[in-house]
Residue, then its C-alpha position, 0 to 999 in steps of 0.5 A: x344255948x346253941x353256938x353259932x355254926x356256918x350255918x347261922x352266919x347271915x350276910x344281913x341280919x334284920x331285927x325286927x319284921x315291920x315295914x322297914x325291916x321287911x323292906x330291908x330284908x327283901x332288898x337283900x334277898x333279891x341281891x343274892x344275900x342269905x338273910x335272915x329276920x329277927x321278930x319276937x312277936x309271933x306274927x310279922x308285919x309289925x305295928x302297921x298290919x297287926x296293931x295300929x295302921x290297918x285296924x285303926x282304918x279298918x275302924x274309921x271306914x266303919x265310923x265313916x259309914x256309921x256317920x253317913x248313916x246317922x248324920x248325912x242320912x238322906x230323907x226317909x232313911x232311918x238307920x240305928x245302932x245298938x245300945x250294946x256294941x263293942x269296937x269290935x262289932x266294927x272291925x268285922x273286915x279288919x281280920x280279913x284285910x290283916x290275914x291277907x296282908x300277913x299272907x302277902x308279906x310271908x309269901x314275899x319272904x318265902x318267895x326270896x327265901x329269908x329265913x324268920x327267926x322268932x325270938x327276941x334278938x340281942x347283941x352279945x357283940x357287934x357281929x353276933x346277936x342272940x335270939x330267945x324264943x318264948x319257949x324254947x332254946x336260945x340261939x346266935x347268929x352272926x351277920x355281915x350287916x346288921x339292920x336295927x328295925x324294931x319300930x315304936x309302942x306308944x309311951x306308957x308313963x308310970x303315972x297313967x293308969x292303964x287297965x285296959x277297961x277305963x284307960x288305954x293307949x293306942x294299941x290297947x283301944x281297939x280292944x275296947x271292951x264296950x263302946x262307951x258315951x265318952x272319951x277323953x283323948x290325951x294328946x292331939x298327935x297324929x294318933x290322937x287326933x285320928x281317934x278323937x274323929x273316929x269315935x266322934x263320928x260313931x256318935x261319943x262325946x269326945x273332949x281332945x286335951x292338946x299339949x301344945x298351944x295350937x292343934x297341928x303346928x307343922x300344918x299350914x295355918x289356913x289349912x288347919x283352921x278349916x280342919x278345926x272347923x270340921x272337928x266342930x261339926x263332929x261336936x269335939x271340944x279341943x282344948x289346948x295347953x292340957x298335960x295330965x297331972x293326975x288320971x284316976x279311975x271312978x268308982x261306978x258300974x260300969x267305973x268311970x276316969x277323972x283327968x286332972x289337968x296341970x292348968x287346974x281344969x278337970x275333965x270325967x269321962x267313960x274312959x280315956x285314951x292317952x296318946x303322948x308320943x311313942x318311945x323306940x323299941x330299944x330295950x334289951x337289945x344288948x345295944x351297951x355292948x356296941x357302944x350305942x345309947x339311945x336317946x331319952x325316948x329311945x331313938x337311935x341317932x344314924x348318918x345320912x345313910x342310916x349307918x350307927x357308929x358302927x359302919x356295918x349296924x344301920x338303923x331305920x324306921x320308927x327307931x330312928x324318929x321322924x318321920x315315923x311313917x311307914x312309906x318312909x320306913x320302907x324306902x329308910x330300909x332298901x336305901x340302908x341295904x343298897x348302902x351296906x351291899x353297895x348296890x345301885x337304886x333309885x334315891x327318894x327324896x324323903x324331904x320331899x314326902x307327902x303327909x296325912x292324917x286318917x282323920x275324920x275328914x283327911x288332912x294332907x300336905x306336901x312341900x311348903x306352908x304359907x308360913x315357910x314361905x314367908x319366913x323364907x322371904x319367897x314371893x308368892x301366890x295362893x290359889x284356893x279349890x273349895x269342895x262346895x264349889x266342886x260338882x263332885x263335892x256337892x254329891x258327896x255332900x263334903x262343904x267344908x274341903x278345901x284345897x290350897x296351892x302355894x305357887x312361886x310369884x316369879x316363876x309360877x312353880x308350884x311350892x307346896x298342896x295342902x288339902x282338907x276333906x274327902x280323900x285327901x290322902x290320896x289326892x295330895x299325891x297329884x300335887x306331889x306329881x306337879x311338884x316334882x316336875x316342877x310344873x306351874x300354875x299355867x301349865x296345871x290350869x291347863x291340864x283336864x281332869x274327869x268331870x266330875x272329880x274333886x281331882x279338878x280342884x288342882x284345875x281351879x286352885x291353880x287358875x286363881x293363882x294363875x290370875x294373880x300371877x298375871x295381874x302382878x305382870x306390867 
């Protein structure tokens, strides 16, 4: 092991090169720090390009296709798929869109000149961590500042029998060795829920095993109910309150897995996908030896300012827990930097932040629920925009979309968007524009919008809540 020289003291040293971690690294490149990032994997980019983001909507952009093929085909269009397929038959662009996210973010890292360390990184003191390459010899390095940002893998119990060809966990099932007729999908998180309408819509018989009472319970009931609906046209069967007690592989050519349930149900299936949560990357980070002890699923706790006990160890994205998203792990990493260099920036409110699920079809939300609203005693009013009643909704074919906006009964201020339906992800950021500038109902009923769009629902949605406002008025 090689002993730390000038040469390998950092002012801020980042473990880990996914979206947080690469964000922080920039942000103190481009102050004039030297920097440097710690990745054990031999790729950067972290789960988001290499293992779960983009593959995983690489895949349902192809089930999107593949259903509008099979299920919405237009008259005298015929279209088959294959007996033999495998997932990766339908990820033929994920290797082009990874390779060019790779080459972006090495040219990014390259152009501020932050030095990537390969290895596994631990502390051995507070201000100096080791770095163990697979092959080779170890080094240390010391830094100024040191930025915690080693992400997340999906929780693998030691009950769940993974194999790789009958159980899988989220990383793992996008190497599919066949396409099956059948999964079981343990787990209706965010994850769980987006494969379970993946596969549904490439043609499986998906049974969605929920561990709770409800399917979403954040999300605003109505809302939710209307995405249930659209689950039941793909022919998925949600059944709720189902935690595996035992899962066990069939004998058969190819094998089949039983899952047995704690309620006593019993569910058979080609194969299963089990997605119960996702434990932080903590392990064997030498974090004894500063004193930090994770929680049971291996997240860190952090201040306001993603500061550890430690002032100068900072900690953020998937680490941290929720929420586990990579626009928020982003802005966690440049706003952990701008504290620890003491530089100026933009302050994002991260309360504030849209949420979607790249299902099948989308679901997205931002700001309050109808049930919030009530629970905080707020006078309010709903207006409603339904994709079967927009022009553009009706081309695409999308019936069951629906838009829901939540408008303060005093003011008229907008509260909170909830949209089901196509591209939900992206239209929830106009409600994300009203509500930070506080705009009102009259003044969204105002605004025009390309005819025709599924954008002009906020139009609508916001001319019924308007119409009740003016009724409440003597």
């Amino acid at each position: 092991m090689t002993s730390p020289t000038a040469a390998d003291h950092y002012d801020v040293l980042i473990l880990g090169c996914g979206p947080a971690g690469e964000r922080a690294a920039i942000q103190a490149a481009r102050a004039g720090r030297r920097v440097a990032v710690v990745e054990r994997e031999n790729v950067v980019g972290g789960n988001r390009v290499n293992w779960g983001t983009i593959p995983s909507k690489t895949l349902r952009e192809s089930a999107l296709f593949v259903h509008n093929l099979t299920r919405n085909r237009l008259h005298g269009i015929r279209f088959e798929i294959a007996d033999e397929v495998t997932v990766a038959d339908f990820m033929h662009r994920q290797r082009q869109v990874v390779q060019q996210e790779l080459e972006l973010i090495s040219e990014s890292l390259g152009r501020y000149r932050v030095r990537v360390l390969r290895g596994h990184g631990r502390f051995l003191d507070p201000h100096t961590v080791e770095v163990r390459p697979a092959q080779g010899q170890a080094q240390r390095v010391t830094a100024g500042v040191i930025v915690i940002a080693t992400g997340s893998s999906p929780s693998r119990p030691a009950d769940v029998p993974f194999d790789g060809e009958t159980v899988f966990d989220s990383a793992s099932i996008l190497s599919l060795p066949r396409m099956p007729r059948s999964l079981i999908v343990c787990g209706a998180g965010v994850i769980g829920i987006e494969y379970a309408s993946i596969f549904a819509a490439l043609g499986l018989q998906v049974t969605l095993l929920d561990t709770r009472d409800r399917l979403l319970p954040y999300f605003d009931r109505e809302v939710v109910r209307a995405f249930q609906r659209e689950l039941a046209r793909l022919e998925i069967v949600v059944r709720h309150e189902q935690r595996h007690e035992q899962i066990e592989r069939l004998p058969g050519n190819p094998p089949r897995v039983l899952c047995r349930t704690k309620g006593g149900a019993e569910f058979e299936a080609d194969a299963l996908l089990y997605c119960v949560g996702r434990d932080g990357n903590t392990r064997d980070l030498g974090l004894e030896t500063l004193g930090l002890e994770p929680n049971a699923y291996g997240q860190l706790t952090v201040n306001e300012d993603y500061q550890t006990s430690h002032a100068h160890v900072y900690a953020v994205g998937d680490v941290i827990g929720y929420p586990a998203l990579a626009s928020t792990s982003m802005e966690q990493g440049r706003s952990a930097v701008r504290h620890a260099l003491g530089l100026p920036g933009p302050f994002a409110r991260l309360e504030d932040v849209p949420f979607a699920i790249y299902s099948i079809p989308e679901i997205s939300y931002i700001g309050l629920t109808e049930e919030q609203a009530r629970e905080r005693g707020l006078d309010y009013v709903v207006g409603h925009g339904m994709s079967d009643m927009n022009p553009r909704g009706q081309i695409l074919g999308e019936y069951g979309g629906l838009l829901k906006l939540l408008f303060d009964a005093g003011s008229g201020r907008l509260l909170g968007a909830h949209m089901v339906g196509q591209s939900a992800s992206e239209l929830i950021h106009i409600g994300q524009a009203y509500l930070r500038t506080g705009a009102t109902a009259e003044q969204m009923a105002e605004t025009l919008y390309n005819y025709p769009t599924l954008s002009d629902m906020y139009r609508h949605a916001a001319l019924v809540a308007l119409g009740q406002l003016r009724r409440r008025k003597p």
